[in-house]
N, CA, C and O atoms as a MOPAC input file, in Angstrom:
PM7 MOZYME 1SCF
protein

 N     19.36900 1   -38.61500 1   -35.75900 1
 C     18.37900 1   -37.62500 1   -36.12400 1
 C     17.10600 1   -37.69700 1   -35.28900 1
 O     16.73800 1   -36.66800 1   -34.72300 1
 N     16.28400 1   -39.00500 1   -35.13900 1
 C     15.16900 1   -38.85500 1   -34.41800 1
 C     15.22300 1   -38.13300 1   -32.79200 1
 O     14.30600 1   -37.57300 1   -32.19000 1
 N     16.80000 1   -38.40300 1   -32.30300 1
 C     17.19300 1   -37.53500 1   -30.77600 1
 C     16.56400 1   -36.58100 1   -30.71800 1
 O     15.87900 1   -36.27100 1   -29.74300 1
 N     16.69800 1   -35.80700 1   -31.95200 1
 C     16.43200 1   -34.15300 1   -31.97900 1
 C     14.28100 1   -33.89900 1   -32.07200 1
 O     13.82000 1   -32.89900 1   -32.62300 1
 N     13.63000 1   -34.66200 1   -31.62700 1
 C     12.49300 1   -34.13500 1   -31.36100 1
 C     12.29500 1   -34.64700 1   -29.90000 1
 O     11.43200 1   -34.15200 1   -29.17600 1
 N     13.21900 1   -35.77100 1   -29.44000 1
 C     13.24600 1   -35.33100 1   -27.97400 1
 C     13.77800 1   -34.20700 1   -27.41600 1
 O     12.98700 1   -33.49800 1   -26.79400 1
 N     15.14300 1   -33.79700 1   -27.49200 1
 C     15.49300 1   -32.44600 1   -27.21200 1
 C     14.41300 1   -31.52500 1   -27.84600 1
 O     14.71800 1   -30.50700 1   -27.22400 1
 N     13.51700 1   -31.19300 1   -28.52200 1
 C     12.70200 1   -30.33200 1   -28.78800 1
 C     11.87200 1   -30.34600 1   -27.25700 1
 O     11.74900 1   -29.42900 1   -26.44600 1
 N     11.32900 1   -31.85200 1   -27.20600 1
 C     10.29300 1   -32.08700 1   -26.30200 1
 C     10.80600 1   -31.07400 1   -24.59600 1
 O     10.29700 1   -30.17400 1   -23.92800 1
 N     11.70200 1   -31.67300 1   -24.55300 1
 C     12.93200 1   -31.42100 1   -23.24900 1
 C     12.15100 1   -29.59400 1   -23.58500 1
 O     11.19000 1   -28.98200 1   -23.11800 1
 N     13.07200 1   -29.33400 1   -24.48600 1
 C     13.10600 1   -27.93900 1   -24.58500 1
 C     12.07600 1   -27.31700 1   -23.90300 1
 O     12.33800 1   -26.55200 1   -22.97500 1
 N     10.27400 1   -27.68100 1   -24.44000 1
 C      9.80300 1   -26.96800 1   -24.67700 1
 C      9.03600 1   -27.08100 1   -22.77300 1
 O      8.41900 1   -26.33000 1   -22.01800 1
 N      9.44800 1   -28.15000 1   -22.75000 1
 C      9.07400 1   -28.63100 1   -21.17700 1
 C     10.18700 1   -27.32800 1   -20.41200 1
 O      9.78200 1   -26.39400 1   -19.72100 1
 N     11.11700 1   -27.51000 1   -20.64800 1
 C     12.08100 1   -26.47100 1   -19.52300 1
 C     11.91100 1   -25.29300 1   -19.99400 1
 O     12.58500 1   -24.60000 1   -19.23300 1
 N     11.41900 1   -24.57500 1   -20.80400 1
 C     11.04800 1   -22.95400 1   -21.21900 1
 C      9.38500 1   -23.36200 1   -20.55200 1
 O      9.03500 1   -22.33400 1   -19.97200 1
 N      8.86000 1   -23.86000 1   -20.48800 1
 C      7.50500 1   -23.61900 1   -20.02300 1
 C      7.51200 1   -23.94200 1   -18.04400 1
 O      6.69000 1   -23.64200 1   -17.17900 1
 N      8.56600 1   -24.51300 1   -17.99300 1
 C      8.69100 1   -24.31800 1   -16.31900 1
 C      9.57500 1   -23.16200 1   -15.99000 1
 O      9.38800 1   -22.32100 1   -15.11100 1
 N     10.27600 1   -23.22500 1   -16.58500 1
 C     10.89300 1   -21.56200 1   -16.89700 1
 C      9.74500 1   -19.99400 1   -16.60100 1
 O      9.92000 1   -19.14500 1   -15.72800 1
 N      8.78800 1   -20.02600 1   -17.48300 1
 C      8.21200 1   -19.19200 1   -17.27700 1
 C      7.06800 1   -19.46800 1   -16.38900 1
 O      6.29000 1   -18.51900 1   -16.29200 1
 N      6.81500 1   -20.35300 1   -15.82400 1
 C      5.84400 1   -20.65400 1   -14.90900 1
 C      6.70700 1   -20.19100 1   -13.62200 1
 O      6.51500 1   -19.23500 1   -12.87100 1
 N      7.46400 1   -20.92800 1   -13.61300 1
 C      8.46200 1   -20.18100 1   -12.44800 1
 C      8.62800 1   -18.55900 1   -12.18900 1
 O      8.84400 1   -18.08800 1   -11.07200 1
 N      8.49800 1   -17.80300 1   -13.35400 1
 C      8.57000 1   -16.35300 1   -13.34600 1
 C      7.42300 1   -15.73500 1   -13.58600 1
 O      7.27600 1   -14.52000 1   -13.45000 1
 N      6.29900 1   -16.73600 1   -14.05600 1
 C      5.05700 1   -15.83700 1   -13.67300 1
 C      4.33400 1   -15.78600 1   -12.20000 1
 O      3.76300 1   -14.85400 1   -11.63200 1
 N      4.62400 1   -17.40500 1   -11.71800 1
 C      4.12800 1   -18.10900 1   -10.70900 1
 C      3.51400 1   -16.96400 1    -9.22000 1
 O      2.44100 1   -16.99300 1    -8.61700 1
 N      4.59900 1   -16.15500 1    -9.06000 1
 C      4.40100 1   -15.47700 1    -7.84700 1
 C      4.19500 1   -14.23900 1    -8.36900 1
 O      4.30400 1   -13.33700 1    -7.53900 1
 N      3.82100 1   -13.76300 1    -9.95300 1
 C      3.51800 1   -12.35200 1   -10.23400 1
 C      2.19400 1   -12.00500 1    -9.58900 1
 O      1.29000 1   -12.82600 1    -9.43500 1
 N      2.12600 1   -10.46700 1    -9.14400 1
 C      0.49300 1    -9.88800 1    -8.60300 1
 C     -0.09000 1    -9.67800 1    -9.73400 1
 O      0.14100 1    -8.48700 1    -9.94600 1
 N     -0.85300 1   -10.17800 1   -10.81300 1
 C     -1.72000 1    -9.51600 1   -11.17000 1
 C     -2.50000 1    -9.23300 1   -10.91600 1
 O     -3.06800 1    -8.43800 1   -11.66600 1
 N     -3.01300 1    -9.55100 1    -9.94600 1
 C     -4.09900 1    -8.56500 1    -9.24000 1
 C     -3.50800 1    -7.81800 1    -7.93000 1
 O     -2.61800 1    -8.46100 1    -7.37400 1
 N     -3.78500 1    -6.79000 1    -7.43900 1
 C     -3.13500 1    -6.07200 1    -5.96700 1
 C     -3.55200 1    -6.99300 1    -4.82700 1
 O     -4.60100 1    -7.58600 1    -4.57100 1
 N     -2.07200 1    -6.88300 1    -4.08800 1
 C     -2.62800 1    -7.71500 1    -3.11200 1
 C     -3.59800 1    -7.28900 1    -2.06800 1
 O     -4.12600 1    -8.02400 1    -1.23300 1
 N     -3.79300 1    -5.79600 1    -2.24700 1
 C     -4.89900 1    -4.68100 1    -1.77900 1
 C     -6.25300 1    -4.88200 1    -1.96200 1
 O     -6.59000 1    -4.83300 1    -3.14500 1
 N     -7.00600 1    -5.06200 1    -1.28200 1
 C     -8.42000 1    -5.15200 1    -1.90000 1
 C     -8.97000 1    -3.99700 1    -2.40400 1
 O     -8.95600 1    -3.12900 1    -1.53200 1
 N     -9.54200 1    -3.53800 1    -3.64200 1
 C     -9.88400 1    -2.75300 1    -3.92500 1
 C    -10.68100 1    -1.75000 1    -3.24200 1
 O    -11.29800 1    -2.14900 1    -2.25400 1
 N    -10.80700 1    -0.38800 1    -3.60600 1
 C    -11.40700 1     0.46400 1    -2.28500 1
 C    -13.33700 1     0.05700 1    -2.70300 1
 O    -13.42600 1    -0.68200 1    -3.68300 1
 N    -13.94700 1     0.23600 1    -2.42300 1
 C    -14.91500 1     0.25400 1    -1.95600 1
 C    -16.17600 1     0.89900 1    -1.36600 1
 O    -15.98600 1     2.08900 1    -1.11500 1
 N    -17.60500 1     0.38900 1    -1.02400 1
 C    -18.02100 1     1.26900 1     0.19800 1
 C    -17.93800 1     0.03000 1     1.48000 1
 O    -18.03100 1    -1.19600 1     1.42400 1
 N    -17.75600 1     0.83400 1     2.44300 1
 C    -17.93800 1     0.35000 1     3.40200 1
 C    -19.11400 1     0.49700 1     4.23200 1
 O    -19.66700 1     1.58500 1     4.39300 1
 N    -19.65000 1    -0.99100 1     4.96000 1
 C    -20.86000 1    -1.32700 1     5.49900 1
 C    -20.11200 1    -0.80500 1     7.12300 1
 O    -18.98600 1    -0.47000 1     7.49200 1
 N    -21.05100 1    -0.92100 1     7.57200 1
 C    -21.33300 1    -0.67900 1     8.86500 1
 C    -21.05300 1    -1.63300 1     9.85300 1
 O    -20.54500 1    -1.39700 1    10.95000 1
 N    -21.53900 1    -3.12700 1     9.25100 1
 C    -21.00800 1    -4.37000 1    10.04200 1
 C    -19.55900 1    -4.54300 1    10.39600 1
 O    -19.13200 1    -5.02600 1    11.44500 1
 N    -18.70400 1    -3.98500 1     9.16200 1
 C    -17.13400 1    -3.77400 1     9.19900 1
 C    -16.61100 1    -3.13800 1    10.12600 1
 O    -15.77800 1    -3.46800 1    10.97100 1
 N    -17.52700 1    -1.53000 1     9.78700 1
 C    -16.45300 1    -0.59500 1    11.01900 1
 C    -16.85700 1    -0.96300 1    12.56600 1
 O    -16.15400 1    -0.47300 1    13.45000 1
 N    -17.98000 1    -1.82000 1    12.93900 1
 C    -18.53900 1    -1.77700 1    14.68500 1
 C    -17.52300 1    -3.45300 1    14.58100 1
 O    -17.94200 1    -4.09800 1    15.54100 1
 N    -16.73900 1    -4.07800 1    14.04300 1
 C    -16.36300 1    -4.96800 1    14.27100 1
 C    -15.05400 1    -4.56100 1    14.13900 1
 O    -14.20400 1    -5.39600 1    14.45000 1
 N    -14.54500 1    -3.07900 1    13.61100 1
 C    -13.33300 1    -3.33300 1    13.93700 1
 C    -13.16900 1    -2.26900 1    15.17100 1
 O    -12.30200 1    -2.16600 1    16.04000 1
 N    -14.01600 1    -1.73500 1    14.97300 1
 C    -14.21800 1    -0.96300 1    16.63600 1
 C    -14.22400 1    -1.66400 1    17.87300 1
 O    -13.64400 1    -1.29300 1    18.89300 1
 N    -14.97100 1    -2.79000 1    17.72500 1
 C    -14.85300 1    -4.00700 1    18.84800 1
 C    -13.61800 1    -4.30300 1    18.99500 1
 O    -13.02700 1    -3.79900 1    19.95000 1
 N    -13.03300 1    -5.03700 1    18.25000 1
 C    -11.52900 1    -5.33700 1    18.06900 1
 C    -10.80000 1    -4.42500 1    18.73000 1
 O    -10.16300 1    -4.74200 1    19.73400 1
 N    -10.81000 1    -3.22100 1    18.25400 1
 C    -10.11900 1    -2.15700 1    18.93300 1
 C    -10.74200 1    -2.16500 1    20.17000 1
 O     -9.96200 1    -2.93100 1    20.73600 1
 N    -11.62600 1    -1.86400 1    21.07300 1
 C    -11.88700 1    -1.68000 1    22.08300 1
 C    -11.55600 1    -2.62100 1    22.74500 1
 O    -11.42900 1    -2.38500 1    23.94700 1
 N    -11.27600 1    -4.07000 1    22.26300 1
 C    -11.13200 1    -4.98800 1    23.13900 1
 C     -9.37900 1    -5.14200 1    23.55600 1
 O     -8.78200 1    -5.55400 1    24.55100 1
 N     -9.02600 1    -4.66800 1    22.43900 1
 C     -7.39200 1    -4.39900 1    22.62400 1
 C     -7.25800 1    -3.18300 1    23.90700 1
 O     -6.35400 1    -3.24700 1    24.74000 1
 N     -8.16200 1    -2.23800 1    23.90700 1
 C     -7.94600 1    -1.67400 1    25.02200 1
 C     -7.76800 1    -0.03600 1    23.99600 1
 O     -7.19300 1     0.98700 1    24.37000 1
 N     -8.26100 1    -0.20400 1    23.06300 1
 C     -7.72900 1     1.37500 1    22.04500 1
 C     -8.95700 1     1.71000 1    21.44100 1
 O     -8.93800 1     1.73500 1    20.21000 1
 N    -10.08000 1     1.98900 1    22.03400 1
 C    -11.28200 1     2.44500 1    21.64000 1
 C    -11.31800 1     4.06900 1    20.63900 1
 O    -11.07100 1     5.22800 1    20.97100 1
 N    -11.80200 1     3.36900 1    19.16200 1
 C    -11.95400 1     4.03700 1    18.18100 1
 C    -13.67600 1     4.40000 1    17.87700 1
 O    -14.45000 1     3.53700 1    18.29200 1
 N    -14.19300 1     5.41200 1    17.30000 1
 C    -15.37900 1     5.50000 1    17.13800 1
 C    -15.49400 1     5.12900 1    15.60900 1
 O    -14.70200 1     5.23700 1    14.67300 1
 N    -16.53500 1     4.74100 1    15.69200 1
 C    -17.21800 1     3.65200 1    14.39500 1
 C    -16.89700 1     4.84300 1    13.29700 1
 O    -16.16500 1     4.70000 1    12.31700 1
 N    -17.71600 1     6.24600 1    13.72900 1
 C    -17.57000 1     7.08800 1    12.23000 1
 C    -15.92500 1     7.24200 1    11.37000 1
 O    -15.73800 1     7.36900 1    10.16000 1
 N    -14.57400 1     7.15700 1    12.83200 1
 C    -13.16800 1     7.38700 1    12.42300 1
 C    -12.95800 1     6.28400 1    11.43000 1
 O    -12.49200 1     6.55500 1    10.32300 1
 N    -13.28100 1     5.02700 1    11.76900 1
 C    -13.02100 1     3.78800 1    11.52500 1
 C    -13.68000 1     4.08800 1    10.28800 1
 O    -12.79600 1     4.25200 1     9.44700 1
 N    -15.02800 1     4.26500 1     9.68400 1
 C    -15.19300 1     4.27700 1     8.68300 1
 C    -14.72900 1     5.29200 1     7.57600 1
 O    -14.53200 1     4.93600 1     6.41400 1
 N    -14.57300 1     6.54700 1     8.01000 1
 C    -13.19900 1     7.44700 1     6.92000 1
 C    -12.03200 1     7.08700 1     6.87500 1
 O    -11.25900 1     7.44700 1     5.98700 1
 N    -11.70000 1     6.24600 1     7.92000 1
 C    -10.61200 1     5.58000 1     7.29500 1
 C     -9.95600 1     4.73000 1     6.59300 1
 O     -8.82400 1     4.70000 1     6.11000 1
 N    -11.29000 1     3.69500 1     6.62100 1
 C    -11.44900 1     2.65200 1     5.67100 1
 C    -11.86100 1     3.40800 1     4.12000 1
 O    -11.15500 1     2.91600 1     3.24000 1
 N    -12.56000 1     4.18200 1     3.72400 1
 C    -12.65000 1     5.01100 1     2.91200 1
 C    -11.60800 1     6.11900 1     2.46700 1
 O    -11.92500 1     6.77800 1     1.47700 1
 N    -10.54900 1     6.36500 1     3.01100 1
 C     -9.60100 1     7.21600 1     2.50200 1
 C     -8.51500 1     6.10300 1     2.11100 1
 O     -7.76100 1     6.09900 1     1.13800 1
 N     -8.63400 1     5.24800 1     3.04400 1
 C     -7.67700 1     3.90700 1     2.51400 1
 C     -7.92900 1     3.30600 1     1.18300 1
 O     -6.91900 1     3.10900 1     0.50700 1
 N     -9.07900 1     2.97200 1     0.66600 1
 C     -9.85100 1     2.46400 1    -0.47800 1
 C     -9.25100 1     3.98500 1    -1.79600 1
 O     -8.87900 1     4.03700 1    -2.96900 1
 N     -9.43900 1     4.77800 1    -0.87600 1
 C     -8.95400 1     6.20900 1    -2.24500 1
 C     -7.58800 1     5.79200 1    -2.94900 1
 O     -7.15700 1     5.68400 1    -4.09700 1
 N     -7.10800 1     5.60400 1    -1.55200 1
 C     -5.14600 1     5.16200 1    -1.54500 1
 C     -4.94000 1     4.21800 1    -2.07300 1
 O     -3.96500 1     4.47400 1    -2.78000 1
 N     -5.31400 1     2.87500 1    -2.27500 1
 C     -5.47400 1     1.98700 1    -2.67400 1
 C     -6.05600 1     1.83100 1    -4.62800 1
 O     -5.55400 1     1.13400 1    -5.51000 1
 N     -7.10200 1     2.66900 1    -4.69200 1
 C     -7.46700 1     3.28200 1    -6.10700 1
 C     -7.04700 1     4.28900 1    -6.89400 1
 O     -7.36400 1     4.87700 1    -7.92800 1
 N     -6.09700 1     4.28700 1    -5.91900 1
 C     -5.10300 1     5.91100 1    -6.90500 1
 C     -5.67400 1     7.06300 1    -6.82900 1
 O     -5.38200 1     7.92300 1    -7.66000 1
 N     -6.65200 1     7.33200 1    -5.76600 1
 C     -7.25300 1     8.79400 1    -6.59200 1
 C     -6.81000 1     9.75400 1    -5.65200 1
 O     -6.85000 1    10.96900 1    -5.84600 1
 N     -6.32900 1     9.12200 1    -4.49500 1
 C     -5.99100 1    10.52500 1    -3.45900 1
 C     -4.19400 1    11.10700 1    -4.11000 1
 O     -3.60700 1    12.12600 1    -3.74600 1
 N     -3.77800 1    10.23500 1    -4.96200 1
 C     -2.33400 1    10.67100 1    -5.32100 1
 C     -1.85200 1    12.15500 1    -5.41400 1
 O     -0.74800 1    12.61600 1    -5.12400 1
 N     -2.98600 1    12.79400 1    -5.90300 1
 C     -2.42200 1    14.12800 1    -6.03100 1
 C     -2.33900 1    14.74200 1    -4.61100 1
 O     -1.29400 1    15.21200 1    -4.15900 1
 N     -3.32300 1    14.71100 1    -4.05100 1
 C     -3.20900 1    15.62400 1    -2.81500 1
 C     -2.06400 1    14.96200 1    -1.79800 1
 O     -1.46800 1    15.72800 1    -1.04100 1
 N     -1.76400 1    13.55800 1    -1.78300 1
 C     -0.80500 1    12.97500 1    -1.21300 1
 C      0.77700 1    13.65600 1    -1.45100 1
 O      1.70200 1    13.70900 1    -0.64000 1
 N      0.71800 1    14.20600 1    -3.02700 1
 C      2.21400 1    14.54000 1    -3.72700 1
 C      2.09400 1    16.18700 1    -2.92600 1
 O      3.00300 1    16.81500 1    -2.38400 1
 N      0.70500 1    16.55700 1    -3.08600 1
 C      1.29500 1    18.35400 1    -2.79500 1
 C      1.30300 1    18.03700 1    -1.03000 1
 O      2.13800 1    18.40500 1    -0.20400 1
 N      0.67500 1    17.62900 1    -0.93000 1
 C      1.15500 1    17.63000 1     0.68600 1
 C      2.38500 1    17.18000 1     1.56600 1
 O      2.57600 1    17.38400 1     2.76500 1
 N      3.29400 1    16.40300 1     0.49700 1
 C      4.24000 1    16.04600 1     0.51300 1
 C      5.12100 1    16.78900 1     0.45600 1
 O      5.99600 1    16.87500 1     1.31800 1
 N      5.03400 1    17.69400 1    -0.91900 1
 C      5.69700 1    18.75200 1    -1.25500 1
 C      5.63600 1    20.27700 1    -0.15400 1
 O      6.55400 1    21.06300 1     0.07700 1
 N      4.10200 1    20.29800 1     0.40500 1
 C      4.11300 1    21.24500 1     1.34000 1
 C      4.84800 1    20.84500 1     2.52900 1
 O      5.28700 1    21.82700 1     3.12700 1
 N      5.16300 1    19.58600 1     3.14000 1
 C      5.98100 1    19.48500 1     3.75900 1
 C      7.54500 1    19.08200 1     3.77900 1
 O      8.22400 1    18.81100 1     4.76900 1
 N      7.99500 1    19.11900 1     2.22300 1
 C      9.52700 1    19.48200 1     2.06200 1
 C      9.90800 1    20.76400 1     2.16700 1
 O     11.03900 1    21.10000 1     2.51800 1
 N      8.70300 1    21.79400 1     1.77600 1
 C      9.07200 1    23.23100 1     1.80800 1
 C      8.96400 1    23.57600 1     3.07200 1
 O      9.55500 1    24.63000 1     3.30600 1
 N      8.47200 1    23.13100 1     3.92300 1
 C      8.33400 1    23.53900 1     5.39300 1
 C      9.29200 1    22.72700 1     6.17200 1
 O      8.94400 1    22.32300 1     7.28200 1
 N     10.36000 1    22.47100 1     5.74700 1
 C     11.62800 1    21.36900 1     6.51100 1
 C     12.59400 1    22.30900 1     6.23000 1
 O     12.67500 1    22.90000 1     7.30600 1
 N     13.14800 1    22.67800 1     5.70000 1
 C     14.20200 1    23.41300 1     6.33100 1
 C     13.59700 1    25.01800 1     6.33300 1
 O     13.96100 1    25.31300 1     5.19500 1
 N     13.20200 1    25.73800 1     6.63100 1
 C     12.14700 1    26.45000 1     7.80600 1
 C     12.09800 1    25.64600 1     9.01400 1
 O     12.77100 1    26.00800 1     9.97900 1
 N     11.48400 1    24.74400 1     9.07100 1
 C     11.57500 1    24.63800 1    10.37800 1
 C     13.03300 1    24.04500 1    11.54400 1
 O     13.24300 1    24.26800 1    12.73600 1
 N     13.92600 1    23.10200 1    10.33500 1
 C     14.87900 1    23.29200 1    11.08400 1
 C     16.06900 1    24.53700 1    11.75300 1
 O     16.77700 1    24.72700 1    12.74200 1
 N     15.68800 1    25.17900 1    10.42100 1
 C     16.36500 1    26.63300 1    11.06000 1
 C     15.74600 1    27.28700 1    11.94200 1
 O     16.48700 1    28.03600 1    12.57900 1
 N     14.54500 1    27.30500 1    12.27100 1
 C     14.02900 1    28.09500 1    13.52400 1
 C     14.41300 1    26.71100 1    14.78900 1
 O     14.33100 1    27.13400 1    15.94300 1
 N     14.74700 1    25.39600 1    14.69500 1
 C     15.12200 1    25.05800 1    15.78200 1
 C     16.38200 1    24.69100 1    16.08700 1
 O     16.70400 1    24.10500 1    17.12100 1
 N     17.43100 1    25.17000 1    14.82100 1
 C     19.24600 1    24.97800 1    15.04200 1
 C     19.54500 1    26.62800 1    15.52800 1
 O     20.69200 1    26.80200 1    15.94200 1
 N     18.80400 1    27.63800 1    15.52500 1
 C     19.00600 1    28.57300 1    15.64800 1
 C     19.73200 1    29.10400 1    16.90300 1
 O     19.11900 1    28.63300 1    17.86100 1
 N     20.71700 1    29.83800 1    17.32300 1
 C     21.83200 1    29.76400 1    18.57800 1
 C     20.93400 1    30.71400 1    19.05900 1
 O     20.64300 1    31.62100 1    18.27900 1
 N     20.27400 1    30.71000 1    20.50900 1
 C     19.93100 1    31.90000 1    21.27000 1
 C     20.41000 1    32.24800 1    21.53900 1
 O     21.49400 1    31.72900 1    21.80800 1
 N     20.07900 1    33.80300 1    21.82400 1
 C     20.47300 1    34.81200 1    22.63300 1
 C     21.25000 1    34.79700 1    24.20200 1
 O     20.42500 1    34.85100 1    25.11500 1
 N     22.38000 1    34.74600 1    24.55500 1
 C     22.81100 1    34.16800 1    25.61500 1
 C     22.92400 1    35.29500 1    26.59400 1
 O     23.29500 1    35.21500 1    27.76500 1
 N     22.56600 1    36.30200 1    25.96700 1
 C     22.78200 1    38.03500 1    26.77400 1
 C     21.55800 1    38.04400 1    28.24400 1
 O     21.46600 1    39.03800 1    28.96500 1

């Protein structure tokens, strides 16, 4: 009889590495940094970066983009992301039929 509060012990040890194991690598937080404002020190440093790679970006691009990224990242651009999506499923086959189309061989 006394066995049975070691097997408890056991137990409660292997259900608690159990779920440590399955929480262990959960995101609760995004691995995204939340959107933000962006400073100025950010975008002329990643403009540098870029320029030094040889792909010169201007500071103002760099900073709407860091700012539309932060939208994307906060969920709020979702809608216009879905209809624009949608405006370009409706414009796919339109446009493949104007370019499978057999010309005129006359």
């Amino acid at each position: 009889m006394p066995f049975y509060f070691f097997f408890g012990i056991v137990g409660l040890v292997a259900g608690g590495l159990i779920v440590w194991f399955l929480l262990a690598e959960h995101p609760f937080e995004s691995l995204e940094t939340p959107g933000g404002p962006v400073d100025s020190a950010e975008a002329s440093l990643l403009a540098k970066e870029m320029a030094d790679d040889g792909r010169p970006i201007n500071e103002d691009t760099i900073t709407r983009l860091l700012q539309l990224h932060g939208a994307y990242v906060d969920g709020k651009i979702n809608d216009s992301l879905a209809a624009a999506e949608a405006a370009r499923l409706e414009a796919e086959p339109a446009r493949q039929a104007t370019e499978t189309a057999p010309e005129d061989a006359s």
